[in-house]
N, CA, C and O atoms as CSV, one atom per row, in Angstrom:
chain,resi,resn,atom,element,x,y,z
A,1,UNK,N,N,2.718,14.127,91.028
A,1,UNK,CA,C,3.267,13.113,91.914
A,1,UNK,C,C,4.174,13.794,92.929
A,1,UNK,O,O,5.004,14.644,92.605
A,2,UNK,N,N,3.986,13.404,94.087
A,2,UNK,CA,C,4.932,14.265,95.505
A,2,UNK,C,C,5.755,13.214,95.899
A,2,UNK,O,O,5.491,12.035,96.132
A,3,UNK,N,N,6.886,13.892,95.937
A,3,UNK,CA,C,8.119,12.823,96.323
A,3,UNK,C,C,8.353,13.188,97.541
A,3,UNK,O,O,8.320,14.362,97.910
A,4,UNK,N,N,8.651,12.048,98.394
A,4,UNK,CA,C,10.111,12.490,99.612
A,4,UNK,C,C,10.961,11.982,99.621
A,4,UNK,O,O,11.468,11.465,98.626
A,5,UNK,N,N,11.588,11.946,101.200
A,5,UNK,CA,C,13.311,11.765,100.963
A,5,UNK,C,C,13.379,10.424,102.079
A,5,UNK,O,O,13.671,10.826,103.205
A,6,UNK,N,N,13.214,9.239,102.020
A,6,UNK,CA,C,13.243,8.242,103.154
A,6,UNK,C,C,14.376,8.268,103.845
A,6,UNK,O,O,15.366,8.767,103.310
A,7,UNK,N,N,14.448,7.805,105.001
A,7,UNK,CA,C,15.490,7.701,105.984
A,7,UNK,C,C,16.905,7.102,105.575
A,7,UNK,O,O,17.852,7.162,106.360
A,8,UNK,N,N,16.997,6.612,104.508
A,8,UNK,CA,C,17.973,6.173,103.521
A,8,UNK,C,C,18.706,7.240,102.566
A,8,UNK,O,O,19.904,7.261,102.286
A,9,UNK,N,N,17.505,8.291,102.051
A,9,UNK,CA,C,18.429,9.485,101.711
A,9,UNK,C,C,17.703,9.263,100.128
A,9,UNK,O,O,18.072,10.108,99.312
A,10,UNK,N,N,16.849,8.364,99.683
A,10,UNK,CA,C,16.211,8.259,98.439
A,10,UNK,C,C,15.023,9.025,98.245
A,10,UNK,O,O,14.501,9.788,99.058
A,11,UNK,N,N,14.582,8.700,96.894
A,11,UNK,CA,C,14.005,9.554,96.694
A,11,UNK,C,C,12.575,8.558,96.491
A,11,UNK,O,O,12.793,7.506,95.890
A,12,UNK,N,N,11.509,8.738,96.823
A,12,UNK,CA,C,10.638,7.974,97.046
A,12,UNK,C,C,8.519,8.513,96.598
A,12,UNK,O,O,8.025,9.508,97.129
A,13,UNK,N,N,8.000,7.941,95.973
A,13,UNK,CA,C,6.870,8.504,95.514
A,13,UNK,C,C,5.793,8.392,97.021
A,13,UNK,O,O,5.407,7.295,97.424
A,14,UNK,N,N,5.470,9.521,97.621
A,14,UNK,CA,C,4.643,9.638,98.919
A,14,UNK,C,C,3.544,8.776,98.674
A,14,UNK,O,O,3.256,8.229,99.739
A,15,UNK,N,N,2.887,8.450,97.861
A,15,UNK,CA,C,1.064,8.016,97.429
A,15,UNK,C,C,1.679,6.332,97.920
A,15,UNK,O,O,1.071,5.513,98.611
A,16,UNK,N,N,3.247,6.169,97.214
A,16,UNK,CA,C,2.958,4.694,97.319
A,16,UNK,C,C,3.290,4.323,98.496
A,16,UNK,O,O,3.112,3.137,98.774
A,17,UNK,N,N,3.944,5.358,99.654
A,17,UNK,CA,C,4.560,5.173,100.850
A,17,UNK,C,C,3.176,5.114,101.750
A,17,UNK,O,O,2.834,4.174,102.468
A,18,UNK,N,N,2.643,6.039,101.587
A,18,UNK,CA,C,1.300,6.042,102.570
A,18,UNK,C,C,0.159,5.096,102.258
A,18,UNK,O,O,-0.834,5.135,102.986
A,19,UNK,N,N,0.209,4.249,101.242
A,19,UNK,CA,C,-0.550,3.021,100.586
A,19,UNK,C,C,0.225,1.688,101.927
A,19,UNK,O,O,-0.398,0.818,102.536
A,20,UNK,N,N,1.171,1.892,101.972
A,20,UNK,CA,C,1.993,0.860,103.169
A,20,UNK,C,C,1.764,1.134,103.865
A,20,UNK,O,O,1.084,0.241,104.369
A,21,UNK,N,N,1.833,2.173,104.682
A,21,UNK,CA,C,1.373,2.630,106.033
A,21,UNK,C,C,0.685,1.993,107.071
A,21,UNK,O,O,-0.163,1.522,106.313
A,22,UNK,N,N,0.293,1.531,108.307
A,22,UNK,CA,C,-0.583,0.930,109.208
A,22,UNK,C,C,-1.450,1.407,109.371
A,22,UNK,O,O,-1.384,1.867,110.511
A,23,UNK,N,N,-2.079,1.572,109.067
A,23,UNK,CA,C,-3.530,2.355,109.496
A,23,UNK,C,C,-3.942,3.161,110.425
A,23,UNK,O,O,-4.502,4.256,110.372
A,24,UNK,N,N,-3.462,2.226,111.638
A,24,UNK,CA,C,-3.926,3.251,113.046
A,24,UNK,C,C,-2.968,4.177,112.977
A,24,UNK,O,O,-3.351,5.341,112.866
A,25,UNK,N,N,-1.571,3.919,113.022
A,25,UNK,CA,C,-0.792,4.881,112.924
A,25,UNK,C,C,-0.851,6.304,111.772
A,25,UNK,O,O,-0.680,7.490,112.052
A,26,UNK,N,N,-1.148,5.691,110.450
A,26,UNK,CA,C,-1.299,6.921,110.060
A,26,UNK,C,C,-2.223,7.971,110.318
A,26,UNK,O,O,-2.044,9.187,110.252
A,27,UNK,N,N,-3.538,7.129,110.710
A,27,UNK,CA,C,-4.663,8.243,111.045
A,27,UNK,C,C,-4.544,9.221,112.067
A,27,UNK,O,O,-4.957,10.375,112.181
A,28,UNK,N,N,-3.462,7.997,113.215
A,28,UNK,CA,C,-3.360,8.824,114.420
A,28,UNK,C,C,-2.724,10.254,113.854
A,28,UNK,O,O,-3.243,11.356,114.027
A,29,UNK,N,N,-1.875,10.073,113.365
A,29,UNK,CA,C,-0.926,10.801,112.674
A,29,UNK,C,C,-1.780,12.108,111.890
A,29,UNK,O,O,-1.897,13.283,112.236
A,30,UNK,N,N,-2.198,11.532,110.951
A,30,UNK,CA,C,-3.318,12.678,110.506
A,30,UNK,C,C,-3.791,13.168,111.049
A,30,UNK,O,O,-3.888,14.358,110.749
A,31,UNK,N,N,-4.394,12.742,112.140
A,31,UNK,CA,C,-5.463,13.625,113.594
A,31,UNK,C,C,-4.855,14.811,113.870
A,31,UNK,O,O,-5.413,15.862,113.554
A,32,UNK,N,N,-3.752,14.802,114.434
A,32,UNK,CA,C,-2.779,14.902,115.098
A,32,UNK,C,C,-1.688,16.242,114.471
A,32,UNK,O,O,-1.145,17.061,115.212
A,33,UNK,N,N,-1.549,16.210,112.979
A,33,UNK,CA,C,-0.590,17.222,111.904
A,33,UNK,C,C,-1.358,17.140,110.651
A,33,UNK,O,O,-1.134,16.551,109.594
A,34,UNK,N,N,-2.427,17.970,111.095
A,34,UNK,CA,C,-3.267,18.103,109.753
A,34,UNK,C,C,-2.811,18.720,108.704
A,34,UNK,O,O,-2.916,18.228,107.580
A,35,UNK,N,N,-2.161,20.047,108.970
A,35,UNK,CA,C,-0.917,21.058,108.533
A,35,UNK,C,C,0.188,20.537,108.988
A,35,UNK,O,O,0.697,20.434,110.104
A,36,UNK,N,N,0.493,20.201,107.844
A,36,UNK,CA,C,2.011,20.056,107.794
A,36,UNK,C,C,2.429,19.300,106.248
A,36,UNK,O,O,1.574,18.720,105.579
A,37,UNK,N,N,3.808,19.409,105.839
A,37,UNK,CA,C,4.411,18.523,104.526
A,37,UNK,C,C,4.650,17.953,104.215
A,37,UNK,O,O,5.868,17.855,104.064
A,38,UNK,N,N,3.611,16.706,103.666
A,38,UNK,CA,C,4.418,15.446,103.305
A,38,UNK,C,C,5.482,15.119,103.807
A,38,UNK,O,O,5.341,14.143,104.545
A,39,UNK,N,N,6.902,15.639,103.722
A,39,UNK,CA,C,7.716,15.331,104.556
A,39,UNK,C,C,8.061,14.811,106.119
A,39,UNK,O,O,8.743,13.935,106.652
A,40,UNK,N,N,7.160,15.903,106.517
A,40,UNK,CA,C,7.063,16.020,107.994
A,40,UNK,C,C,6.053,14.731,108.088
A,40,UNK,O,O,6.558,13.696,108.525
A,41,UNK,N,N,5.014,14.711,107.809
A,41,UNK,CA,C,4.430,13.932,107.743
A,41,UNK,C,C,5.258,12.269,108.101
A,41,UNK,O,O,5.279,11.615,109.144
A,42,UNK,N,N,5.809,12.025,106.884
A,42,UNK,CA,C,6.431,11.060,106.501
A,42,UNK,C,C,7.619,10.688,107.847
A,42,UNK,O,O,7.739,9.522,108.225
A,43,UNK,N,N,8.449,11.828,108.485
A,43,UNK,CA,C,9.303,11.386,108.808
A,43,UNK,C,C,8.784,10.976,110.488
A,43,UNK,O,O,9.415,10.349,111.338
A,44,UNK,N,N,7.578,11.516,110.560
A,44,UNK,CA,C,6.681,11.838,111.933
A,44,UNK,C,C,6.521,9.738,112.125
A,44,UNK,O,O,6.928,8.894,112.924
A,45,UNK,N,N,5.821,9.749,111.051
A,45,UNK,CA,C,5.496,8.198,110.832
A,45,UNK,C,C,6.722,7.358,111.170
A,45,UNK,O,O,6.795,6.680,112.195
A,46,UNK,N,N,7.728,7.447,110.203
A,46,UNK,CA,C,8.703,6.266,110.355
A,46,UNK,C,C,8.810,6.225,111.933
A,46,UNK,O,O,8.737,5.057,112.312
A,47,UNK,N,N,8.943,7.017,112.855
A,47,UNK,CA,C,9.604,7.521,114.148
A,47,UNK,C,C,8.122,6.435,115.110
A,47,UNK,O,O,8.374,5.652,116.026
A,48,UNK,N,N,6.828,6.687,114.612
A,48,UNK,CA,C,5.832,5.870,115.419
A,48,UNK,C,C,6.183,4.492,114.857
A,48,UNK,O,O,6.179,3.664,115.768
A,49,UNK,N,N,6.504,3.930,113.593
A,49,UNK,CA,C,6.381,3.036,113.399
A,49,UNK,C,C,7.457,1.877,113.912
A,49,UNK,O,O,7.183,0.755,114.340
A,50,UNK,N,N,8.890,2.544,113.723
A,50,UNK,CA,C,9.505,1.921,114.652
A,50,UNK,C,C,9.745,1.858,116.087
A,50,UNK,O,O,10.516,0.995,116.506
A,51,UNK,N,N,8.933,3.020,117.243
A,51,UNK,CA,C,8.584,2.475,117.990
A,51,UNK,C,C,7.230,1.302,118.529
A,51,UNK,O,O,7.063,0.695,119.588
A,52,UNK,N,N,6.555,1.348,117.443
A,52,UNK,CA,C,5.086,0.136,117.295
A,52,UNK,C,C,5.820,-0.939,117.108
A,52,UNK,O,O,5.811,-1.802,117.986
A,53,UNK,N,N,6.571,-1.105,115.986
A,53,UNK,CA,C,6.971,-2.312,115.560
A,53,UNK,C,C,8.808,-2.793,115.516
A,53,UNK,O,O,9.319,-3.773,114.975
A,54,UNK,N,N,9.342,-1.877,116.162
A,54,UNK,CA,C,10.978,-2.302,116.718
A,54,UNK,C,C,12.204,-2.462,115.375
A,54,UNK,O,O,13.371,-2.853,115.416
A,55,UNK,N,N,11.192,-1.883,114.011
A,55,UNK,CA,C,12.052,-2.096,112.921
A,55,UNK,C,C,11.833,-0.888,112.024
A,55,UNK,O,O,11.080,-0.039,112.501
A,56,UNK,N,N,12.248,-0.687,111.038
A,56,UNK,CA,C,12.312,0.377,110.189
A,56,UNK,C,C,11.164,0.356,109.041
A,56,UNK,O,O,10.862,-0.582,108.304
A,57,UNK,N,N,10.715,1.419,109.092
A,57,UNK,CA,C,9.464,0.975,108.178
A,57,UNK,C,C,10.344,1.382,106.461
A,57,UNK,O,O,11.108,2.323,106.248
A,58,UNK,N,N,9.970,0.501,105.657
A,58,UNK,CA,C,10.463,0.382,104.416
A,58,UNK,C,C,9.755,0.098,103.481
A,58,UNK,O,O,8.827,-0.710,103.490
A,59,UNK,N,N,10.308,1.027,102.199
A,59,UNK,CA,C,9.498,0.766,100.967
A,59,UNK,C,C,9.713,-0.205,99.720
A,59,UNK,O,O,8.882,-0.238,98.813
């Protein structure tokens, strides 16, 4: 199981974070940082998602 660290500072299971995810956004995302760490990953996302949707994406 791969953990990260959400914008809150917790500690959070990645599988169930990217199960929430938007779709277009994550793929874009995937396209885009094929290489790279979960982390990065993760923090790449929150940053599209609240400019898509004007709020904080949360688990």
């Amino acid at each position: 199981m791969s953990t990260i660290i959400d914008q809150d500072g917790e500690e959070i299971d990645y599988a169930t974070a990217v199960n929430l995810m938007d779709d277009e956004i994550r793929e874009g995302l995937h396209a885009e940082m094929a290489l790279c760490t979960d982390q990065q990953f993760f923090d790449a996302y929150i940053e599209r998602h609240y400019a898509k949707y004007g709020e904080d994406f949360t688990i």
